[in-house]
N, C-alpha and C positions, 0 to 999 in steps of 0.2 A: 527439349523443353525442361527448364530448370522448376523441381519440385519444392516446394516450401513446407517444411516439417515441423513440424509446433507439438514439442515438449508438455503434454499437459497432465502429465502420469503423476506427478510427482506431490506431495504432501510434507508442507512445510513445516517443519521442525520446530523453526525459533518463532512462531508468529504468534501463540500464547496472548492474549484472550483470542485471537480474530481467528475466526474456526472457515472460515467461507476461501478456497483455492486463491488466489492471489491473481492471477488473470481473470477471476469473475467480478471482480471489485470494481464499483461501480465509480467514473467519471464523466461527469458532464451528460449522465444522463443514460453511457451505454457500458456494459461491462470492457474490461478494457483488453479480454481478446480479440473484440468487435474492433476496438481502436488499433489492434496488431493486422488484425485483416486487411483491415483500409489501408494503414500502412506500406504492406505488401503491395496490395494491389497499385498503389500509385509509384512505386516501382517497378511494374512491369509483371508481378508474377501474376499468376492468374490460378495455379494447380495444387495444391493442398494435401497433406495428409496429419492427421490432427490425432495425434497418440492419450486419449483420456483413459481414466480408471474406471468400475463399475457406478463411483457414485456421480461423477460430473459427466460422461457421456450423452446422456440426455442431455443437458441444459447445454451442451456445446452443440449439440447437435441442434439444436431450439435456436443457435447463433445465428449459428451460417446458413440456416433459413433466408437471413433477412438480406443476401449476398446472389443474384440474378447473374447468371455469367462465369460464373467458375465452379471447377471443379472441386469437388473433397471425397477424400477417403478417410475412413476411421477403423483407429486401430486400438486393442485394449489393452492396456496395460495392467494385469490381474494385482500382482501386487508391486510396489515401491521400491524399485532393487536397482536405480539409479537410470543412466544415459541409456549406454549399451541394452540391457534389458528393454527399456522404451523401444529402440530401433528395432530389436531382435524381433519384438511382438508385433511391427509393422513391415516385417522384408517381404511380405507377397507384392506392398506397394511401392517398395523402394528399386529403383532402378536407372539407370543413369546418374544426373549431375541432381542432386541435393542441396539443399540450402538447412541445414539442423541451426532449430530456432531454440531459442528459450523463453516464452511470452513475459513472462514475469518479469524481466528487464524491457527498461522503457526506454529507449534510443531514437535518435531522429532517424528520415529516412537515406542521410547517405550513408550510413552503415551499411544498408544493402547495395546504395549505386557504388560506394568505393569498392566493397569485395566483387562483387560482378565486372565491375572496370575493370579489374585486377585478373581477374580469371579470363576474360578474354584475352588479355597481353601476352600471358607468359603461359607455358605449358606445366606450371605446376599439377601436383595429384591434389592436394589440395588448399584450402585456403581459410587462414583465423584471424580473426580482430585482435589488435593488441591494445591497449590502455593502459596510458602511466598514471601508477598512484602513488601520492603524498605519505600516505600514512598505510595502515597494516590493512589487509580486505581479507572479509575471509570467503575466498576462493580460489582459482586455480591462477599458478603463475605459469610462465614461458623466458624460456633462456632461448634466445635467437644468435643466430653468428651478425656477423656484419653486412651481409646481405638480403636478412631481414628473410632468413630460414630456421625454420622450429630445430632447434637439437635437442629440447626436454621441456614434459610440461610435470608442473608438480599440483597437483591438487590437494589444498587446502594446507598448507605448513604451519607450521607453530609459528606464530610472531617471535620474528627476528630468525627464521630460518627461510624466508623468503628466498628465492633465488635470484631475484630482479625484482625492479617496479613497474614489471610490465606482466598486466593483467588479463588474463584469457577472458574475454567476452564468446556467451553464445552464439555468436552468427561463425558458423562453419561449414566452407563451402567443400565440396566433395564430389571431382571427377568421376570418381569408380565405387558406385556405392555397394557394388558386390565386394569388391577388394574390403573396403572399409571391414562390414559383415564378415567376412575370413578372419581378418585379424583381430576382431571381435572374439570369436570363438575361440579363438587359439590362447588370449590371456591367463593366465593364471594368479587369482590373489583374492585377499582375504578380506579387503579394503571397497569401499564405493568406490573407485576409480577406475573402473576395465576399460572403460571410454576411454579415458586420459590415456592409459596403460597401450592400447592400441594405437593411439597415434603416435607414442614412442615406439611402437612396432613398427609403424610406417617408415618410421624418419631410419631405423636401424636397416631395415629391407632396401632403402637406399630411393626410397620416393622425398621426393620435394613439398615440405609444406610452409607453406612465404606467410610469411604473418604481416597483416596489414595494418599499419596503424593508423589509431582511432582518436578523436581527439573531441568531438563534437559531443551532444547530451549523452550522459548514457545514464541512469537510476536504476542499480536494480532492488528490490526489494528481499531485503535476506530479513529485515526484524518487522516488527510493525509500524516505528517509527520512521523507517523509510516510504511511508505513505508519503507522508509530508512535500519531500521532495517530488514526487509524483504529483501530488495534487497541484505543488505549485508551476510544474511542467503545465501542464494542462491550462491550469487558469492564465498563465502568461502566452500562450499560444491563442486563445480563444478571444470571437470575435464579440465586444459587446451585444448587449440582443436581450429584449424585454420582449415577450411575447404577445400578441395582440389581445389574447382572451386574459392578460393577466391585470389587474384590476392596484393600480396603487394610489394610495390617499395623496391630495394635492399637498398633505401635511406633513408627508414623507420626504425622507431625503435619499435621494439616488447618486454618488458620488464615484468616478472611477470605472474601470473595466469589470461591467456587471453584467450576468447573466440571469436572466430569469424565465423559467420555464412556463407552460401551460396551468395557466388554470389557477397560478399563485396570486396571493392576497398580501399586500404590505399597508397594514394599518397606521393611524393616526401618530406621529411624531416618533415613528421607525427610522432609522439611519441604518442603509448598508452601503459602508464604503468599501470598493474594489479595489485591489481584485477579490471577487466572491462567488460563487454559482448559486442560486435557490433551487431546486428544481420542485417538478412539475406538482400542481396541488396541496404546497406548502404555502404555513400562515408566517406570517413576521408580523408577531404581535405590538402592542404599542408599546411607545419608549425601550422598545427592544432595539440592540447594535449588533450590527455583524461584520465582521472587519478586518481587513488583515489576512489575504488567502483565507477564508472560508470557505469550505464545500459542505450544503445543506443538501440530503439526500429527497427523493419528492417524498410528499404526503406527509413532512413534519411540521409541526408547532412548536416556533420560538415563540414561546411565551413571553407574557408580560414583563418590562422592565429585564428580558434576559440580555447577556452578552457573550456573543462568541468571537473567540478572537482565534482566528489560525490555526482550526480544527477541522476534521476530518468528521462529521454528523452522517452515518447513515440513513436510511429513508425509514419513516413511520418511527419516529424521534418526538418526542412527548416535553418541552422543559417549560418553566415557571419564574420567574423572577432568580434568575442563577447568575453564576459566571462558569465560563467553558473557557480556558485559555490552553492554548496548544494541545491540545485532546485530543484523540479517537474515540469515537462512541459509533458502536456498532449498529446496526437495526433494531426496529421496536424497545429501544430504550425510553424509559420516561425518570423522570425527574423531579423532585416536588420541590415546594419552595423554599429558596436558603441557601439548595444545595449549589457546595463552591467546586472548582475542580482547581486545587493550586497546583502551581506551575513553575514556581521559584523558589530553590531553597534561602531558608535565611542565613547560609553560613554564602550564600552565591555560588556554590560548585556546582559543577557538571552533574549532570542527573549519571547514576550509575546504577544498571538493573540486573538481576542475576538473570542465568541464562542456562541451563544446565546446568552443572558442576561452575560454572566461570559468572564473571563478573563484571559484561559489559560498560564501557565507558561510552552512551551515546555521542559522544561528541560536542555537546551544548548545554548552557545553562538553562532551559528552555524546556520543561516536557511536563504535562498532566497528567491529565489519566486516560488508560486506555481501559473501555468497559465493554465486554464483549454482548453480541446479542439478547435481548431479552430480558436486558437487566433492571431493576429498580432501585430507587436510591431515594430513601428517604426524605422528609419536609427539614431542612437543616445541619443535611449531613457534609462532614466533612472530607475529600479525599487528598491526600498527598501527592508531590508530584513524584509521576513515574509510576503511580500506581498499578497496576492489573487487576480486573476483576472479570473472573469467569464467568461464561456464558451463563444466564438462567442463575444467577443470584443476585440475592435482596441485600441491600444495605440496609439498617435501620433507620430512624428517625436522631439525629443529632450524634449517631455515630463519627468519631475519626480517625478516618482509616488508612493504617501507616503501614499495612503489610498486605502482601497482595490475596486476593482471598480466590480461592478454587471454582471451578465451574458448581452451579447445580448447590450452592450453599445460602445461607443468611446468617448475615451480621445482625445481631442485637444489645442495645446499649440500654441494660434494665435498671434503673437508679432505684433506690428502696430511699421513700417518701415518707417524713416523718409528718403525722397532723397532728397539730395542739388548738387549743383555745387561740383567738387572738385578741389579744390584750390594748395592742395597738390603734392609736385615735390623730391620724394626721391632722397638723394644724391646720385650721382652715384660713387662721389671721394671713399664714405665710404666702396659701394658694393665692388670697385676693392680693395681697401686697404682687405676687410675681405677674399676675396678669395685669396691675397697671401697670407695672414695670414695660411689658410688654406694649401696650397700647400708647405707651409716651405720655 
């Protein structure tokens, strides 16, 4: 019986404001380990071991609650010290043929029928997904010979030191999960890679690992703005669906592949055109638009007169006569009114966001702002696009904010107001002359 091992140790480096594990991120309603489960399971596995850290254990454990029928083990991963370390902290449960998952990448499910195919066929030790990429990724590459055998993998190279355009996806299947574990141990090095480092052990000791290639969805989520891509995975796979308790004005307009969940309210002369989700016990206030891959988290209020265009809204989301275009807005965010989130430079270049030491080029013209949990934003503020703003900070009132500001801060825009006398006596001849103007 093949093992299904889900990766959930790990704490995302680059994801800067969005503080929440990146498999607990919520789509269409359920975190989207839930959606890897399923996954799995309609491939065939059914046996689980689910490697978390001290802080997400529980709430995965609170998952797989809602899962009748299969097995799970849990393993803990004390602290963040990559692949191998993950496994090493689960070997009571690892034994036989393995499947080491990465949740955080979103893939269809013949990623797993193709490697299983594959492993039945041939008596390799073990077995990788390969992915050809266009442009630079940063992650792990694979040098394969001709017959579609691992001879080196390299984890994470400097652009332009790649070794190939064929790219190591997490789905790695694994005959002999003690062998694996040996050669684990045995690595030496100074680097996050002993995982990678071992399976070049493998391939030197003179075992077979076939790399199978992949060609079908794969997303994985290395920044925050690969939500996006995720989200629009999602909304394009899902089935329309208005829920029966959900309550919308005849005045409304419901256009395209729309979800809406339990309990939601779409008032008088709302337009949400799909693809969109609302989820459950959220308002879509009047003359409010939603549109364009939207995902509205439950329990928010798109306020009056708002517009979201092709954002990512977490749940318990607060806004007011806004614009939200290509945005991430984390949970309990609220919004006052005015506030813009632009989304276009005016010189039209690619949005580009530092990142540690380096200086991401997202890829697209195209990005708002991303505001992490808990934040507030001002009656007329303004943010730039590409923005960040840390968890649990205020923006001010008519602030505009063009550098990305820290968790746990407030921006304030204090103008020093001069009063005099006012001298000033508006025509009144002009007023009446403009309003016959007006009246014809």
């Amino acid at each position: 019986m093949i093992k299904a091992v889900f990766l959930c140790g790990g704490r995302g480096k680059r994801m800067f404001p969005i503080a929440e594990d990146k498999f607990l991120l919520d789509f269409l309603g359920k975190p989207l380990l839930e959606h890897q489960i399923e996954l799995a399971s309609e491939a065939g596995l059914s046996q689980f071991v689910i490697i978390g850290n001290p802080e997400n254990i529980g709430r995965i454990k609170q998952i797989t609650k809602e899962f009748a029928g299969m097995e799970f083990d849990f393993a803990l991963q004390k602290k963040s010290l990559g692949i191998a370390d993950a496994l090493k902290s689960a070997e009571p449960f690892l034994h036989g043929q393995l499947l080491v998952i990465n949740p955080n990448d979103v893939f269809s499910r013949s990623a797993y029928t193709k490697i299983i195919a594959a492993a039945k066929k041939s008596p390799a030790s073990s077995y990788i997904l390969g992915y050809q990429v266009q442009e630079y990724f940063p992650g792990g590459y694979l040098q394969a010979n001709s017959r579609n055998e691992l001879l080196h993998i390299v984890e994470k190279p400097n652009p332009g030191d790649e070794p190939s355009n064929l790219v190591n996806i997490l789905i790695h299947y694994h005959n002999d999960s003690k062998g694996l574990l040996r050669h684990i141990e045995s690595v030496q090095t100074t680097r996050d890679d002993v995982y990678e480092r071992a399976l070049d052990s493998l391939v030197r000791a003179g075992h077979k690992i076939k790399v199978i290639p992949y060609s079908d969805f794969w997303a994985p989520i290395k920044y925050p703005w690969h939500i996006f891509k995720v989200m629009e995975y999602f909304l394009d796979n899902a089935q329309p669906h208005i829920a029966s308790s959900a309550r919308i004005s005849e005045k409304a307009t419901i256009e395209g592949k729309v979800v809406i969940g339990d309990n939601v309210r779409v008032l008088e002369n709302a337009v949400i055109r799909g693809p969109a989700y609302i989820g459950a016990n959220s308002v879509i206030g009047n003359n409010a638009l939603v549109r364009d891959y939207s995902h509205i988290g439950a329990s928010s209020v798109i306020g009056y007169s708002t517009e979201v265009k092709h954002s990512y809204i977490g749940a318990n989301c607060w806004f007011h006569s806004n614009y939200i275009g290509d945005s991430i807005v984390d949970d309990n965010c609220s919004f006052g009114a005015g506030t813009v989130l632009a989304n276009f430079r005016l010189d039209e270049g690619n949005i580009q966001i530092e990142v540690g030491d380096s200086l991401v080029d997202i890829g697209c013209d195209k990005l708002g702002a991303i505001v992490g949990r808990g934040c507030r934003i001002g009656v007329n503020a303004s943010l730039m696009p590409g923005v960040r703003v840390g968890p649990d900070s205020f923006v001010g009132p008519q602030v505009c904010l063009r550098e990305d500001l820290a968790a746990n801060k407030m921006i304030l825009l204090e103008p020093r107001y001069q009063v005099t006398d006012n001298e000033t006596r508006p025509d009144e001849d002009k007023r009446r002359e403009l309003l016959d103007k007006l009246k014809g």
